[in-house]
LOVEXZA-709508 format. One record per residue (C-alpha): y, x, z; residue number from 1. Coordinates in nm, 3 decimals. Example, Ala and Ser with C-alpha at 12.3 -4.5 7.8 and 13.67 -1.06 7.14 Angstrom:
<atoms>
<atom><yy>-0.450</yy><xx>1.230</xx><zz>0.780</zz><resi>1</resi></atom>
<atom><yy>-0.106</yy><xx>1.367</xx><zz>0.714</zz><resi>2</resi></atom>
</atoms>
This chain:
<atoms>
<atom><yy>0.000</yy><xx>0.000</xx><zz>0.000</zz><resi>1</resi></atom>
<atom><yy>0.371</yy><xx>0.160</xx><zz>-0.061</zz><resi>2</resi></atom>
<atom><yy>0.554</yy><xx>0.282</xx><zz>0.223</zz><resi>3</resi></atom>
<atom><yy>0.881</yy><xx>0.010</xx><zz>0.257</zz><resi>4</resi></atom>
<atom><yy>1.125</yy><xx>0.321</xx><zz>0.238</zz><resi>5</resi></atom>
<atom><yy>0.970</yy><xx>0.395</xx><zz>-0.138</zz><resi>6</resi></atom>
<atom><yy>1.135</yy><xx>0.190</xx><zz>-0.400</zz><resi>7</resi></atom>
<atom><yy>0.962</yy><xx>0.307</xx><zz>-0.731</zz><resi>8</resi></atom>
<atom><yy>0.595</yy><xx>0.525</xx><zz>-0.729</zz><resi>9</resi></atom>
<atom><yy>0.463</yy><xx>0.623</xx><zz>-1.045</zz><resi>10</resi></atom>
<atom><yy>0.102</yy><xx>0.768</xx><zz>-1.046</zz><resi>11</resi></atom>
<atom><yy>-0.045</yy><xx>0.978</xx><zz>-1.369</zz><resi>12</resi></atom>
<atom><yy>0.243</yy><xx>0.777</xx><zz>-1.644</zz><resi>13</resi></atom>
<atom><yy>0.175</yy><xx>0.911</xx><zz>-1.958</zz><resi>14</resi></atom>
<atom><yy>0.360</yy><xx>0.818</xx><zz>-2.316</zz><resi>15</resi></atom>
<atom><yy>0.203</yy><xx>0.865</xx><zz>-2.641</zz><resi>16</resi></atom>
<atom><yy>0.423</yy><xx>0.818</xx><zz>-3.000</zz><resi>17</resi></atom>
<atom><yy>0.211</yy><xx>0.844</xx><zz>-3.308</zz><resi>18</resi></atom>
<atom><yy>-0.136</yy><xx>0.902</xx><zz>-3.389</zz><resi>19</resi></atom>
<atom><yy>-0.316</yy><xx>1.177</xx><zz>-3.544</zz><resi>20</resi></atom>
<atom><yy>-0.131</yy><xx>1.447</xx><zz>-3.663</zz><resi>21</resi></atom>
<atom><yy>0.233</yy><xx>1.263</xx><zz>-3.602</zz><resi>22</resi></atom>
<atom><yy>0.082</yy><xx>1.196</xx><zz>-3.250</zz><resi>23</resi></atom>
<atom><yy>0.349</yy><xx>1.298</xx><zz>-2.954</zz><resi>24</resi></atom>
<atom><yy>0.342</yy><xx>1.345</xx><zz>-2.639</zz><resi>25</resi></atom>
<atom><yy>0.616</yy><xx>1.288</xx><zz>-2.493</zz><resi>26</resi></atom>
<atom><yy>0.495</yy><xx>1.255</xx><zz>-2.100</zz><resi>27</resi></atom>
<atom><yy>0.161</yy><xx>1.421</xx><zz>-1.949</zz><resi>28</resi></atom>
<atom><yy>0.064</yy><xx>1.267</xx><zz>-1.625</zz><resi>29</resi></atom>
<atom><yy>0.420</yy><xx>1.182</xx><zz>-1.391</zz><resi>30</resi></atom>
<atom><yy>0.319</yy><xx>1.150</xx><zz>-1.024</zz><resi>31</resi></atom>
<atom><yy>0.631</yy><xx>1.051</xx><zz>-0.842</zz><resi>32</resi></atom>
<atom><yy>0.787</yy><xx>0.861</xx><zz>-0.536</zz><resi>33</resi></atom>
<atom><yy>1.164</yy><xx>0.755</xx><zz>-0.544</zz><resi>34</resi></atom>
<atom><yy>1.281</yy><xx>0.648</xx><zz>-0.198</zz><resi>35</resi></atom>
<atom><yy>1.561</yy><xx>0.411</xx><zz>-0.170</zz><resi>36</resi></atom>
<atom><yy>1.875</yy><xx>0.552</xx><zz>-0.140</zz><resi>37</resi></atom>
<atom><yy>1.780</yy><xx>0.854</xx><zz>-0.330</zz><resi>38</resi></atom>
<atom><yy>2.016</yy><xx>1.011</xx><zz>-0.583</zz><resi>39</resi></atom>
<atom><yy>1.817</yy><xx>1.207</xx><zz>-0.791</zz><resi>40</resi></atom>
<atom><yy>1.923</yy><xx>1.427</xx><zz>-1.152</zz><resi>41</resi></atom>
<atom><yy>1.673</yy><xx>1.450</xx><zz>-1.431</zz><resi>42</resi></atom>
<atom><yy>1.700</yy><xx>1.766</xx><zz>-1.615</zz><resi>43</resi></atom>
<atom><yy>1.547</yy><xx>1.944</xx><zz>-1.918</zz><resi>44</resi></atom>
<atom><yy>1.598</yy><xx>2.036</xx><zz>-2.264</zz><resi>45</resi></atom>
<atom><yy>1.592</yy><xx>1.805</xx><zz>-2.578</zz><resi>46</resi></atom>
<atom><yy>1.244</yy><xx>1.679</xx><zz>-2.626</zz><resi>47</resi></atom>
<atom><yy>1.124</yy><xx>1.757</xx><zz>-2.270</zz><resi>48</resi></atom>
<atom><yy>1.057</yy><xx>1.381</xx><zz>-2.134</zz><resi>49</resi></atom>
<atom><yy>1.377</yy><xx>1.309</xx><zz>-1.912</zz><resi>50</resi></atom>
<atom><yy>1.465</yy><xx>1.006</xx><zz>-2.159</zz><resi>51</resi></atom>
<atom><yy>1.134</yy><xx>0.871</xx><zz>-2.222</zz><resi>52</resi></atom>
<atom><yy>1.071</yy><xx>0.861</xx><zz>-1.845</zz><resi>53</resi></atom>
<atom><yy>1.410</yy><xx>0.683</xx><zz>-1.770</zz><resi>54</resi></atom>
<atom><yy>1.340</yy><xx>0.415</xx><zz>-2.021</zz><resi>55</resi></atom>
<atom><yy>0.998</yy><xx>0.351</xx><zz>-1.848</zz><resi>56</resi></atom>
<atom><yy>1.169</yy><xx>0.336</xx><zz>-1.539</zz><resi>57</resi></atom>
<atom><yy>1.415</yy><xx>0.071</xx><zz>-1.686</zz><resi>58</resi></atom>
<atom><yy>1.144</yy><xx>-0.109</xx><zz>-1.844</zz><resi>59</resi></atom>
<atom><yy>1.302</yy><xx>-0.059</xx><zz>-2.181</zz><resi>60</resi></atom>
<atom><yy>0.951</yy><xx>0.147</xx><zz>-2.278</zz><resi>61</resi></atom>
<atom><yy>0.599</yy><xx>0.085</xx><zz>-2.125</zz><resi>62</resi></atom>
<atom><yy>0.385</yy><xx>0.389</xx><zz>-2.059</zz><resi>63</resi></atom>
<atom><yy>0.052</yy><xx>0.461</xx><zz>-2.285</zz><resi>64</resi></atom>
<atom><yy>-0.088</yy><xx>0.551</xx><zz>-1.926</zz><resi>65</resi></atom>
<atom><yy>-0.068</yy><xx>0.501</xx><zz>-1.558</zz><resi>66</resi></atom>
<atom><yy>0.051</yy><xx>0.290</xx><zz>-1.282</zz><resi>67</resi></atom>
<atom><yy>0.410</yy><xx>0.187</xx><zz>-1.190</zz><resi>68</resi></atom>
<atom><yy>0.512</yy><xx>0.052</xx><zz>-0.901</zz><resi>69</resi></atom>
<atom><yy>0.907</yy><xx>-0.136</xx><zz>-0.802</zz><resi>70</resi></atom>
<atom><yy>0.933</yy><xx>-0.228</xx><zz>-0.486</zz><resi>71</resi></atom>
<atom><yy>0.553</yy><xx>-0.325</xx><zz>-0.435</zz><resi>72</resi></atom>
<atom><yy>0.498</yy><xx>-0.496</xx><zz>-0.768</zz><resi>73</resi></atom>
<atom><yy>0.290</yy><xx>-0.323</xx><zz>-0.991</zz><resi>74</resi></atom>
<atom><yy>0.502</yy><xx>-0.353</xx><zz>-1.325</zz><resi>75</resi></atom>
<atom><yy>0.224</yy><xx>-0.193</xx><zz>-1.544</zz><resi>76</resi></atom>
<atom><yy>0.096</yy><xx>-0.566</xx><zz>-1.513</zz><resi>77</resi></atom>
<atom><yy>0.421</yy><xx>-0.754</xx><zz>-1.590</zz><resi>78</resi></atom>
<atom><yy>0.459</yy><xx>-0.929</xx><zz>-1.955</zz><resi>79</resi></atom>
<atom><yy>0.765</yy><xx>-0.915</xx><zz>-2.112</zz><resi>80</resi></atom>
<atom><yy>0.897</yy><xx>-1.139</xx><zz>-2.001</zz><resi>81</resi></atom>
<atom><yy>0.866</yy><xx>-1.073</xx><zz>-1.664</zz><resi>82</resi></atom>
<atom><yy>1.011</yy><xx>-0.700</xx><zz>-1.685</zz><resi>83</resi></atom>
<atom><yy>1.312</yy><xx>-0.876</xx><zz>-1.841</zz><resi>84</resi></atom>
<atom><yy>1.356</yy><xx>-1.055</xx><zz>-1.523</zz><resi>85</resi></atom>
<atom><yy>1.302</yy><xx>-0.750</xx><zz>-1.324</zz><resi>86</resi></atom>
<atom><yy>1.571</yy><xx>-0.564</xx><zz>-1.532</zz><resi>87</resi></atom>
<atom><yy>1.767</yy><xx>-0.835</xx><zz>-1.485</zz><resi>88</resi></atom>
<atom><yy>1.773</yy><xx>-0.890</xx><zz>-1.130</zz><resi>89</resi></atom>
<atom><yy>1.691</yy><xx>-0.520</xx><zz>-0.985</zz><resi>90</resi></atom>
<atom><yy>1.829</yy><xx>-0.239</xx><zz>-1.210</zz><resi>91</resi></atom>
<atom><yy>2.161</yy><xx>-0.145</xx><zz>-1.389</zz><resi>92</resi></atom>
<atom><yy>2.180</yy><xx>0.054</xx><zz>-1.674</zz><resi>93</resi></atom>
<atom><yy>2.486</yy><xx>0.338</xx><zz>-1.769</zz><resi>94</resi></atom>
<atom><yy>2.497</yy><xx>0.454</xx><zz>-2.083</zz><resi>95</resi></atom>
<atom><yy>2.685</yy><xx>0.784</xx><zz>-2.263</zz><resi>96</resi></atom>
<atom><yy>2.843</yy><xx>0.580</xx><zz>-2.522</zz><resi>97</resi></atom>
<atom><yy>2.920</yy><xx>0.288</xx><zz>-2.269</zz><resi>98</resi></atom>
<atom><yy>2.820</yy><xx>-0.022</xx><zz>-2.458</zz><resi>99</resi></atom>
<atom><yy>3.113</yy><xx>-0.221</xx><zz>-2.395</zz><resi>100</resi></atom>
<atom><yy>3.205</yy><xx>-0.505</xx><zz>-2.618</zz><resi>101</resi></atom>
<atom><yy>3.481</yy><xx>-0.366</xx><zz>-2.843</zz><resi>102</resi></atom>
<atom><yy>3.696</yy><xx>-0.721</xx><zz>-2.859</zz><resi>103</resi></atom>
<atom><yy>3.609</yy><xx>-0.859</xx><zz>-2.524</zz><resi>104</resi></atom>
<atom><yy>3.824</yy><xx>-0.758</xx><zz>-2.215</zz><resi>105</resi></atom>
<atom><yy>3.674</yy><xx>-0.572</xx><zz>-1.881</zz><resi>106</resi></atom>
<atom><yy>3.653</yy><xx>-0.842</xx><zz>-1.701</zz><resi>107</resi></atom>
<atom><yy>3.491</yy><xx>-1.036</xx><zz>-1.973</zz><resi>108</resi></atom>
<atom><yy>3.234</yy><xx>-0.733</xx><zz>-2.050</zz><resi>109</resi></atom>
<atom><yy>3.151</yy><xx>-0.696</xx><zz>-1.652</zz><resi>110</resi></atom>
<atom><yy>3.050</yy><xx>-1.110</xx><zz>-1.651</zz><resi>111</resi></atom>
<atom><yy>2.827</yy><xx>-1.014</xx><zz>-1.885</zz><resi>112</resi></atom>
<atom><yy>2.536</yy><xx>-0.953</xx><zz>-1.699</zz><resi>113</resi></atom>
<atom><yy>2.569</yy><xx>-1.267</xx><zz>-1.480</zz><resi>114</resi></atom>
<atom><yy>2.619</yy><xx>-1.522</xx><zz>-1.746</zz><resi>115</resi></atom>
<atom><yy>2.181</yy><xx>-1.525</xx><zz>-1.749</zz><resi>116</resi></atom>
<atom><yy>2.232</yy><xx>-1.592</xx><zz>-1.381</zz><resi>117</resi></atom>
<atom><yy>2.356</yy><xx>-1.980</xx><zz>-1.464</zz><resi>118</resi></atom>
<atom><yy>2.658</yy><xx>-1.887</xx><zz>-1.225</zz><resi>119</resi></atom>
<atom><yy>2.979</yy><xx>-2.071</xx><zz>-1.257</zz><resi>120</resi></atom>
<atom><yy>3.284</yy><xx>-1.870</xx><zz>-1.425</zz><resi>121</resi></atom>
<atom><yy>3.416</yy><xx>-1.909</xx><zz>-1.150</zz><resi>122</resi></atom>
<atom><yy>3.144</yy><xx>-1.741</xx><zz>-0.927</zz><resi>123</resi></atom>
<atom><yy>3.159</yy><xx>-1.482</xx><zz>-1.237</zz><resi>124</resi></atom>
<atom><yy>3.474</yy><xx>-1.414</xx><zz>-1.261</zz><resi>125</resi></atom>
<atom><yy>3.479</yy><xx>-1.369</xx><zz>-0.860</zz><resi>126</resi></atom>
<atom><yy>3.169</yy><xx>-1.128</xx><zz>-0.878</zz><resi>127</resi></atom>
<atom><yy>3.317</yy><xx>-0.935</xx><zz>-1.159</zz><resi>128</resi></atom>
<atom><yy>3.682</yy><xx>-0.859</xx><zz>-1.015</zz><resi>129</resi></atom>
<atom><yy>3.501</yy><xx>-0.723</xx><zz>-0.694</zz><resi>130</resi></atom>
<atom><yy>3.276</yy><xx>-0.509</xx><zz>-0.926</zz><resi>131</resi></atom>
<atom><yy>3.611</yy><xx>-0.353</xx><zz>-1.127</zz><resi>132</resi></atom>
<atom><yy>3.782</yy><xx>-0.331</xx><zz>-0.753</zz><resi>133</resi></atom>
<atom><yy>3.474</yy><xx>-0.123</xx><zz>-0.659</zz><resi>134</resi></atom>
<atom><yy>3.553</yy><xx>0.170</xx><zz>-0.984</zz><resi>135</resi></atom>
<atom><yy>3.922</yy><xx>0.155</xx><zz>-0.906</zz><resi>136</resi></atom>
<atom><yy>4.023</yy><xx>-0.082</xx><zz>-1.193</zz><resi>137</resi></atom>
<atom><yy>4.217</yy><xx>-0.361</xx><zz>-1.039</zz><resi>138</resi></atom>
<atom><yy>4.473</yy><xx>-0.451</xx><zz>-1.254</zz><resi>139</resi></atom>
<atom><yy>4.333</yy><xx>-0.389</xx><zz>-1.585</zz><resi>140</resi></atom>
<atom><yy>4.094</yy><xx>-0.668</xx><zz>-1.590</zz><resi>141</resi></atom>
<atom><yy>4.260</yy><xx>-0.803</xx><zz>-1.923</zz><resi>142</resi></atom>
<atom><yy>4.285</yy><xx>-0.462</xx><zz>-2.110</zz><resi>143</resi></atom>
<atom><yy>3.983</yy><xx>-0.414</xx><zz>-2.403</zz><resi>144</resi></atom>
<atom><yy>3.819</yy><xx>-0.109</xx><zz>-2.446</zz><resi>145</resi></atom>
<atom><yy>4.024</yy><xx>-0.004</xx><zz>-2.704</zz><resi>146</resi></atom>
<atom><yy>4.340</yy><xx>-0.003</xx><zz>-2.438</zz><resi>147</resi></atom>
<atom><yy>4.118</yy><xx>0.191</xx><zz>-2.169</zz><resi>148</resi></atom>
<atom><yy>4.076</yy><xx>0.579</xx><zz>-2.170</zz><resi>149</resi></atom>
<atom><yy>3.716</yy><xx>0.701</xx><zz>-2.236</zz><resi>150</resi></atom>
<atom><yy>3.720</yy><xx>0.764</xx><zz>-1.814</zz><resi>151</resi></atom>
<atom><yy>3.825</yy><xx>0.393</xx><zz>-1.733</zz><resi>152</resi></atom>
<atom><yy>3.542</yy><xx>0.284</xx><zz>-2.049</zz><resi>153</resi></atom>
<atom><yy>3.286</yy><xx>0.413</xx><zz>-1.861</zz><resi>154</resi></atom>
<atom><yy>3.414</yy><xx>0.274</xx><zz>-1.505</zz><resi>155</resi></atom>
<atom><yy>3.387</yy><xx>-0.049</xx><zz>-1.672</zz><resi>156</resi></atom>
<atom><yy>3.044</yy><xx>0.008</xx><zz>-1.769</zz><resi>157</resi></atom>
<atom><yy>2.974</yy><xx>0.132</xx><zz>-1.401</zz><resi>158</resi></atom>
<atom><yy>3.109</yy><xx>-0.188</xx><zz>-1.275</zz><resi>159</resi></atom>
<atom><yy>2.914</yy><xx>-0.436</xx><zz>-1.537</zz><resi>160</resi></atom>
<atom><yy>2.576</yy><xx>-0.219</xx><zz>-1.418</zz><resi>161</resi></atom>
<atom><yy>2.666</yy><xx>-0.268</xx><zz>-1.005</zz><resi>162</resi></atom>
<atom><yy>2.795</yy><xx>-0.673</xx><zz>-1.065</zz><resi>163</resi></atom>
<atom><yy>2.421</yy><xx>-0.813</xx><zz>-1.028</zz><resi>164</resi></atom>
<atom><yy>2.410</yy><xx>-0.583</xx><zz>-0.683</zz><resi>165</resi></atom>
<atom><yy>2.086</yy><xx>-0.360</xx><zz>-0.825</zz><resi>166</resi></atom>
<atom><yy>1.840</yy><xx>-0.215</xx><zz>-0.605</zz><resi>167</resi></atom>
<atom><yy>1.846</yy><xx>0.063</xx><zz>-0.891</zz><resi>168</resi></atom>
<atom><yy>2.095</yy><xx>0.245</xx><zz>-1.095</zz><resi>169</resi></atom>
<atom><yy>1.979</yy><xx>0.453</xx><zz>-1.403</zz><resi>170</resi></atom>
<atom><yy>2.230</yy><xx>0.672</xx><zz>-1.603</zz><resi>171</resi></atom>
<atom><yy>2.150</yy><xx>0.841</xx><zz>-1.926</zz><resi>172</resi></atom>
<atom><yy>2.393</yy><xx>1.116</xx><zz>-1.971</zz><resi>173</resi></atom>
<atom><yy>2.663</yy><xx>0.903</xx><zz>-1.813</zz><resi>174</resi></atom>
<atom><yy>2.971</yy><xx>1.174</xx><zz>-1.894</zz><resi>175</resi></atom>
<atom><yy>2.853</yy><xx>1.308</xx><zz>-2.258</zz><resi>176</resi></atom>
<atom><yy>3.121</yy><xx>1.220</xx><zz>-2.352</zz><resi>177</resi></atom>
<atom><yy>3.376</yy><xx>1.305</xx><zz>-2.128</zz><resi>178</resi></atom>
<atom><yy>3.614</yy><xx>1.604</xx><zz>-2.075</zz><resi>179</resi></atom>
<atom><yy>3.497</yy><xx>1.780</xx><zz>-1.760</zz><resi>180</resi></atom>
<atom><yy>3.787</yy><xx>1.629</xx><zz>-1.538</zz><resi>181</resi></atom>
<atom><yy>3.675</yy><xx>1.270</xx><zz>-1.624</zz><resi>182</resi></atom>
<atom><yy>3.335</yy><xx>1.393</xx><zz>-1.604</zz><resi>183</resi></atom>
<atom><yy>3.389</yy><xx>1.514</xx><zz>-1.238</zz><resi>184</resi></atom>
<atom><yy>3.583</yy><xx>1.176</xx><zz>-1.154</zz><resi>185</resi></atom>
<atom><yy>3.303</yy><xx>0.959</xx><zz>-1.284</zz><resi>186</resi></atom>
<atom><yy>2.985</yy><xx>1.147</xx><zz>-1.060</zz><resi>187</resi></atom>
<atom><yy>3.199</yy><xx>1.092</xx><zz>-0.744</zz><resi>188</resi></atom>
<atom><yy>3.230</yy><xx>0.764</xx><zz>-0.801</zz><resi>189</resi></atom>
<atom><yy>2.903</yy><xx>0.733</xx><zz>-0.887</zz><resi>190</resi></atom>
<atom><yy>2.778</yy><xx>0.953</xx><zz>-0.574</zz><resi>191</resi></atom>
<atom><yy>3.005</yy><xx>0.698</xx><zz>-0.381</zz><resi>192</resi></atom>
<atom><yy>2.812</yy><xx>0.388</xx><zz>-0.471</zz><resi>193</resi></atom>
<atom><yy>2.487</yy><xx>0.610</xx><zz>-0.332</zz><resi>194</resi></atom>
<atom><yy>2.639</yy><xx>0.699</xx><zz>0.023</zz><resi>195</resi></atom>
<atom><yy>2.863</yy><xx>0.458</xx><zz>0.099</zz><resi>196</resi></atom>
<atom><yy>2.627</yy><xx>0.119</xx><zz>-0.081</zz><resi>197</resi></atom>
<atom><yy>2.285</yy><xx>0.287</xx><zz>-0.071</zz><resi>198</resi></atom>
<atom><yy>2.255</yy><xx>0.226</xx><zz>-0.422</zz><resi>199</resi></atom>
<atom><yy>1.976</yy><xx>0.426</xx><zz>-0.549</zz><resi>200</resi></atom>
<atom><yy>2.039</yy><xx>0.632</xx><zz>-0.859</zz><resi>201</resi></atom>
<atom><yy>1.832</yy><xx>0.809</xx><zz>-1.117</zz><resi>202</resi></atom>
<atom><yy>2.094</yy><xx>1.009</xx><zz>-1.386</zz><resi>203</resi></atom>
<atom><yy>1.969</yy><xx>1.226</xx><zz>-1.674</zz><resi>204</resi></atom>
<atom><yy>2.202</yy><xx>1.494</xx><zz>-1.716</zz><resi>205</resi></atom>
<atom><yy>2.191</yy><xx>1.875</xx><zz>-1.944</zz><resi>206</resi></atom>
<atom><yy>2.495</yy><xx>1.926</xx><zz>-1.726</zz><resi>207</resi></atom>
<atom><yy>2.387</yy><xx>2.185</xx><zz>-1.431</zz><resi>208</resi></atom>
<atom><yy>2.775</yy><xx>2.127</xx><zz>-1.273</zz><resi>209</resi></atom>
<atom><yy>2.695</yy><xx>1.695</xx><zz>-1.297</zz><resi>210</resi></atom>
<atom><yy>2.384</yy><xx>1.755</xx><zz>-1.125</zz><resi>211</resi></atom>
<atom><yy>2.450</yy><xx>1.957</xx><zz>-0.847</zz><resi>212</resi></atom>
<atom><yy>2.658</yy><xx>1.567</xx><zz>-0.720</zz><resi>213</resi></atom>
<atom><yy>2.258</yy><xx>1.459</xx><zz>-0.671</zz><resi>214</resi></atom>
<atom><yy>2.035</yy><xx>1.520</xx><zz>-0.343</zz><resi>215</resi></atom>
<atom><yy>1.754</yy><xx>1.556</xx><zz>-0.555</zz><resi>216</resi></atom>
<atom><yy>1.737</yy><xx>1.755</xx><zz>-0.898</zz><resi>217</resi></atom>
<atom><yy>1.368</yy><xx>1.730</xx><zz>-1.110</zz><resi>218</resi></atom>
<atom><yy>1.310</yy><xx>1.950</xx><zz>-1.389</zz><resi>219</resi></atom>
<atom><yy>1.096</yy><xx>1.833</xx><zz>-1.705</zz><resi>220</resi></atom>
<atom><yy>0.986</yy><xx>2.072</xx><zz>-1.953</zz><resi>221</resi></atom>
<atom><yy>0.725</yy><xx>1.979</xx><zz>-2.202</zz><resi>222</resi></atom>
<atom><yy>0.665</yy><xx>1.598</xx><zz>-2.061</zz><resi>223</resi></atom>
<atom><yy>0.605</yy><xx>1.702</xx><zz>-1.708</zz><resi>224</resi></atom>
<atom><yy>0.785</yy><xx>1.784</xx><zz>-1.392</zz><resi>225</resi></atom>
<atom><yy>0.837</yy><xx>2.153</xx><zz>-1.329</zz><resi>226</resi></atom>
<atom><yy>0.995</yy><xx>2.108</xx><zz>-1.013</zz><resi>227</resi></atom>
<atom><yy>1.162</yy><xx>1.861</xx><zz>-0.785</zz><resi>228</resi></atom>
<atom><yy>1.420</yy><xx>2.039</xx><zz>-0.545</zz><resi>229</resi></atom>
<atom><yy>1.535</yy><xx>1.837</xx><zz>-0.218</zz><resi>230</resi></atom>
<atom><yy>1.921</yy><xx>1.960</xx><zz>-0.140</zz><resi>231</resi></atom>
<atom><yy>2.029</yy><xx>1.927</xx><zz>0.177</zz><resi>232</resi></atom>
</atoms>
């Protein structure tokens, strides 16, 4: 049975693409325990797993191999439909490019995620000012992307992932494409939500500098860990 403190254990996940000679393997047996609360970084060069193995955890990808585990429930046995639900209700997703709707305004692109909910707009709109309070953007809730610097993009992405309250927060290479001031301003808010909310995060970074804001770094090379480092 899982310990209470562990929120996600993963035991011998593998991920095949292809078959015969275009076969890849892209992970090779991933034993792992994420507590809650943890802040880890996932490191490793192009091609070494980090990606494939965040998408599994986000249920965007199911593994060839191997058990998963969130929270208790073994999600190697969901359908699709019910890892949509999971997604929906227990993990947020940051992205590099941010993913915001290019026409719609912040507050409009942080409802987002709560209009599957069958919440009121008012409830919404409620939820989603807290969530741009949160990443320091009161006051631009009308502004569309195209008005907001790359920095404040990617807050409002932050605050559209952290509006449904996730147990989980995965983000892929969340300041690639930041300068390294806005990249620095970004991971403290981010190692904010962690300490002060308890928000457990799992970032994939080829940034040393961006990873050293995590408590726990893991290095993949060739689709498996080559080490897991605890920082105190």
């Amino acid at each position: 049975m899982q310990n209470r403190d562990t929120l996600i254990s993963m035991k011998g996940i593998t991920k095949v693409y292809g078959k015969g000679q275009a076969e890849i393997v892209a992970l090779k047996g991933i034993d792992i325990e994420i507590k809650r609360g943890e802040f880890l970084a996932i490191m490793g060069a192009s091609g070494s797993g980090k990606s494939t193995f965040l998408n599994i955890l986000g249920c965007l990808d199911e593994p060839s191999s191997g058990t998963y585990w969130f929270e208790g429930l073994e999600v190697t046995r969901l359908d699709h439909n019910q890892k949509a639900v999971l997604r929906r209700y227990k993990i947020g997703f940051v992205f590099q490019s941010y993913n915001l709707l290019p026409r719609t305004s912040a507050l409009e692109n942080v409802e987002l995620p709560l209009i599957y909910r069958k919440l009121s707009s008012k409830e919404r709109k409620k939820m989603a000012l807290k969530a741009l309070d949160v990443v320091g953007l009161s006051g631009w809730e009308r502004h569309t992307p195209s008005e907001l610097s790359g920095g404040q993009q990617q807050r409002v992405a932050i605050a559209r992932a952290i509006v449904t309250s996730p147990e989980l927060l995965l983000a892929d290479e969340p300041t690639g494409n930041l300068d390294t001031e806005k990249s620095h301003e970004i991971l403290s808010l981010i190692r904010t939500l962690n300490e002060e909310r308890g928000l457990t995060i799992v970032m994939v970074t080829h940034e040393p500098d961006m990873a050293e804001y995590a408590k726990r770094r893991i290095r993949f090379v060739d689709g498996r860990i080559s080490s897991d480092e605890v920082v105190i």
